[in-house]
C-alpha angles and dihedrals in degrees: 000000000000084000089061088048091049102058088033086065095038088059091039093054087042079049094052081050103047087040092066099033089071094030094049085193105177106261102224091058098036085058097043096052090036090054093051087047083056094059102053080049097061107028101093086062103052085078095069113032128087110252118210123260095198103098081206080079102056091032092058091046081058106049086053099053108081091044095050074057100068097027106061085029079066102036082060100044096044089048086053093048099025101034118244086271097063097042094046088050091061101033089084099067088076082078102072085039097056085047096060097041081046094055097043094053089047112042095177095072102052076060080057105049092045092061084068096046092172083059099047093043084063100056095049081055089056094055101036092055098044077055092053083049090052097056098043089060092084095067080079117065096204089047089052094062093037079052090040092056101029100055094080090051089046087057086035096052100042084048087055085056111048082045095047088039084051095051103048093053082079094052116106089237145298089329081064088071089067087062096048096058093033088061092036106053088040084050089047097040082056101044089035093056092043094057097042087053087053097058126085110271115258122201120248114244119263087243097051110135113188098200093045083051099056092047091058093043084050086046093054101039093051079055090051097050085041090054090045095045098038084049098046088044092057085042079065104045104043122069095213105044084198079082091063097039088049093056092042084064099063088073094116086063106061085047097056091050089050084050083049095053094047096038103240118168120210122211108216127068097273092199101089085044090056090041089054090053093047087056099039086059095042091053094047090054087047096051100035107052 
């Protein structure tokens, strides 16, 4: 079953990708409309559920929502200008990146993972070889400025996660995870809207069509609550989450094969991006045993 709930929130979150890749919906206001969509989501809960006591909690939320800001407001806008393929090829490489931070900010287990040196030595190999794939990335023109571009998300994204990872840790438990995206998507909505006021006003297309546009902002959110529930769902039924993340990254795949079925044909050398994900999944098996 969490297998199931794996692969159903790894084609919900390429969804979210392809969706936004033909609708090209500006992503400051995309995240902005979708976390306030969020938050009527999840209200009625927050009613019934415990809410943490530790201020490391809500300290944490806060830390991650401006960059939640300018992470998902680029996700959108680089799947708009790069494709979904492009943008999930290079989105692994957060996971290297979140293993060495990792490591820095906990000693103890480098001391750990040395006792096994094998398996070590395969991890090195991981990231060592998603770095190989990196580099090879500017042979292809088209693959250099999606990596260009890409590269501060990638920081931004593993960051999201060791802070996010930090603060649930003082949640009471998976109900805790209501109040977590209750406070982060208002947090995000209000820095999200101040910095959108602050901007130069840009006139709406000639084609805008309000409605059009809120029914696309209510598809994708339903998607992003589907990816977060089916995830958190396989998190419960697993007894090793590096099962679900594994699968999660798979995620290129099932858009290449949705690029397959409507014939569309991508532009860059997709074979660094694929070697990326391969060792973005072998590395997850290896740390998280």
């Amino acid at each position: 079953m969490w297998a199931l709930c794996a692969i159903t929130a790894a084609l919900l979150q390429c969804a979210t990708r392809i969706t936004n890749q033909y609708l090209k919906i500006p992503g400051l206001k995309l995240t902005v409309t979708i976390k306030l969509l969020l938050i009527l989501y999840v209200f009625p809960f927050l009613f019934v559920v415990p809410w943490p006591d530790s201020p490391v909690f809500y300290l944490m939320v806060a830390l991650t929502a401006p960059l939640v800001v300018y992470q998902d407001k680029s996700l959108f806008d680089f799947t708009a200008k790069y494709g979904a393929g492009a943008v999930t090829r290079i989105e692994p490489l957060s996971v290297p990146f979140v293993f060495i931070l990792w490591l820095i900010l906990n000693p103890a287990l480098l001391s750990e993972h040395l006792q096994h040196p094998l398996h070590f030595a395969g991890i090195g190999l991981c990231i060592a070889a998603a770095a190989f794939f990196a580099i090879r990335m500017r042979h292809c023109p088209v693959n250099f400025d999606v990596m260009k571009a890409m590269l501060p998300i990638v920081l931004t994204m593993g960051t999201v996660n060791i802070i996010a990872k930090t603060g649930i840790d003082y949640a009471p438990g998976f109900e805790g995870l209501v109040v977590y995206i209750f406070v982060q998507s208002v947090l995000v909505v209000l820095i999200g809207t101040l910095f959108s006021k602050s901007r130069t006003h840009t006139p709406k297309p000639e084609n805008y069509d309000r409605k059009a546009y809120y029914f696309s902002a209510f598809a994708i959110s339903l998607l992003v609550l589907g990816t977060l529930s089916f995830r958190l769902w396989g998190f419960m039924l697993t007894p090793n989450p590096a099962y679900v993340t594994a699968i999660m990254l798979t995620g290129p795949l099932w858009v290449l094969l949705f690029y397959r079925l409507v014939r569309h044909e991508e532009k860059s050398d997709i074979r660094p991006g694929l070697g990326i994900v391969a060792a973005a999944i072998a590395l997850t098996f290896l740390t998280m045993r």
